[in-house]
C-alpha positions as CSV (number, residue, x, y, z in Angstrom):
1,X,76.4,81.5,98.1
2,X,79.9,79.8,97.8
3,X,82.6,80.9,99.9
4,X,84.9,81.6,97.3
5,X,82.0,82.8,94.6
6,X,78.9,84.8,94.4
7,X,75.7,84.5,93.2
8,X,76.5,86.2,89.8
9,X,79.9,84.0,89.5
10,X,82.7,86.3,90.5
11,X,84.8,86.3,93.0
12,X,83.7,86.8,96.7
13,X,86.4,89.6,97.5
14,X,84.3,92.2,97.3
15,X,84.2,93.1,101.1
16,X,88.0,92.5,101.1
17,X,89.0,94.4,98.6
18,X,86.0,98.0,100.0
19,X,87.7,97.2,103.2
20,X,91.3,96.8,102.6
21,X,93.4,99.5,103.6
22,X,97.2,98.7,101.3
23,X,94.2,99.1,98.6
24,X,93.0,102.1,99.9
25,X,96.0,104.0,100.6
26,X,97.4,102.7,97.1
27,X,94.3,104.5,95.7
28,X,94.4,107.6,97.7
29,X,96.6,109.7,95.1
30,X,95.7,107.4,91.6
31,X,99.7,107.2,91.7
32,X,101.2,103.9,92.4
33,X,104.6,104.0,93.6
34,X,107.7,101.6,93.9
35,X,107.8,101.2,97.5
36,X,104.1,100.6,97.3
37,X,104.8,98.0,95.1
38,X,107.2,96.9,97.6
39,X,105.1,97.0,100.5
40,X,102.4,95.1,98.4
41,X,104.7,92.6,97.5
42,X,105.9,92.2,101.3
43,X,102.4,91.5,102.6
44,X,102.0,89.1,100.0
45,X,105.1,87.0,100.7
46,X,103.8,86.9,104.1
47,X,100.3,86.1,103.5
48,X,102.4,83.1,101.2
49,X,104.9,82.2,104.0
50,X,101.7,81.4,106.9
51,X,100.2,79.3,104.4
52,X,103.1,77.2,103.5
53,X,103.8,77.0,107.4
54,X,99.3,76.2,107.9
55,X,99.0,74.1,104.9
56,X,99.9,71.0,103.9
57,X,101.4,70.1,100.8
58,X,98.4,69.0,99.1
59,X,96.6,72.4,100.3
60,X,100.1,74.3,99.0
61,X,100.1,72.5,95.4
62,X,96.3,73.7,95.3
63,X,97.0,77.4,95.9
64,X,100.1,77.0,93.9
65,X,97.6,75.8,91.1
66,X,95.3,78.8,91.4
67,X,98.2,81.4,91.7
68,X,98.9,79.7,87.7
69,X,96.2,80.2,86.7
70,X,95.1,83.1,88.2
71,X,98.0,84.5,87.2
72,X,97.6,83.6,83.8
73,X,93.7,85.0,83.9
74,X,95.8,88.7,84.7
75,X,97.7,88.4,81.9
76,X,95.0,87.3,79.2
77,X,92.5,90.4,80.8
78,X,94.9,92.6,80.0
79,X,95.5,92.1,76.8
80,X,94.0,92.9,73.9
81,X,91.9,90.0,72.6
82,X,91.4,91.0,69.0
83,X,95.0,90.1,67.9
84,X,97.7,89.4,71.4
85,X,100.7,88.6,70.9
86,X,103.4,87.4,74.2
C-alpha cells in the first residue's frame, strides 16, 4: 500500500479522519456552526504555516498544486453532473 493511497485507490485518511477529534466534535450535534468553521479554518492555516516554514519551495508549489486540484475535485463532487453550471 501507498502512503498516500490504498489498495482500492482512495485516499489513505481513513484512520485520520475515525480518529480526528475537530471531525468528531463537528459531528457530535449534525449542526455545523460558524465558529466551528472558524476553528476548522484556524487549524488549517496552521497545519499550512509549518509547512511553508518545513518545506521548501519545490515541496510548497507541490502541495500548492494538490490543494488546486483537490480543491477543484470538491467542487466537481458536489455538483450535479447531469447538467452543472459555475
Amino acid at each position: 500500500m501507498d502512503k498516500l493511497i490504498d489498495e482500492n485507490g482512495f485516499l489513505n485518511i481513513e484512520d485520520l479522519l475515525l480518529n480526528n477529534s475537530s471531525l468528531q466534535a463537528i459531528m457530535a450535534d449534525n449542526i455545523i456552526t460558524q465558529e466551528e468553521k472558524n476553528e476548522q479554518s484556524a487549524k488549517v492555516v496552521n497545519i499550512l504555516k509549518e509547512i511553508s516554514e518545513k518545506c521548501n519551495d519545490e515541496q510548497i508549489e507541490l502541495v500548492r498544486q494538490l490543494m488546486a486540484e483537490f480543491s477543484a475535485f470538491i467542487i466537481v463532487c458536489q455538483s450535479d453532473t447531469r447538467n452543472t453550471t459555475i
